[in-house]
N, C-alpha and C positions, 0 to 999 in steps of 0.2 A: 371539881368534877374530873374523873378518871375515867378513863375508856382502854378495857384492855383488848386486843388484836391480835390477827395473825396475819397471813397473808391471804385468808380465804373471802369469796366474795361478801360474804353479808361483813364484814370487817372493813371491808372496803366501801361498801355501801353506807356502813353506820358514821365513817369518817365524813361520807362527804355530806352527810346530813347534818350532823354536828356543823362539819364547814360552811354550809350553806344558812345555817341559822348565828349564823357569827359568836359562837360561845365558846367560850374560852375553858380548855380541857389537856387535862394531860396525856397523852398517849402512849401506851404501855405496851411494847410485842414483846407475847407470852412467850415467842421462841426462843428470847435468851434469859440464860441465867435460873434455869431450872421454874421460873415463874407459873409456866400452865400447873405444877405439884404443888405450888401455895396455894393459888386460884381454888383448888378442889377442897385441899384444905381449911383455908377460911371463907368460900363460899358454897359450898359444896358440889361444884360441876368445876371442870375445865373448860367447857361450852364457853367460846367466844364469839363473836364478842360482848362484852360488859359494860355495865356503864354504873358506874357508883356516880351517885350524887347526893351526900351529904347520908341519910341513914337510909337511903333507897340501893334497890340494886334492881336493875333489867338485864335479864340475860335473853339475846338472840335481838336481832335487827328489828322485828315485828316491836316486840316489848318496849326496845330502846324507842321506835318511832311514836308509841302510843303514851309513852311520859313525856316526849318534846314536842306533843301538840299543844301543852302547856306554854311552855316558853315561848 
């Protein structure tokens, strides 16, 4: 599970949801390393934050929250 971030609130938000549901994720800020211009490229927004998990992808806190009602 991937989660990529910046420093803006819903990024902040999606961290502590993940945290709060104790799942284990990798956390990616899109600030370094040219990252948000791959982001668009293979997913097609820079829109953070992300959340891959396995062939899924939610883009934006709303999305992330409504696949980890699952979990």
């Amino acid at each position: 599970m991937y989660l990529f971030v910046d420093d803006g609130e819903e990024s902040r938000e999606a961290i502590k949801l993940l945290d709060e549901k104790k799942l284990r994720y990798k956390k990616i800020d899109v600030r370094k390393n040219g990252i948000r211009g791959w982001l668009r490229f293979e997913f097609g927004t820079s829109k953070v934050p992300i959340l891959a998990i396995k062939r899924r992808i939610a883009v934006g806190y709303e999305n992330i929250k409504n696949i980890l009602e699952r979990y």
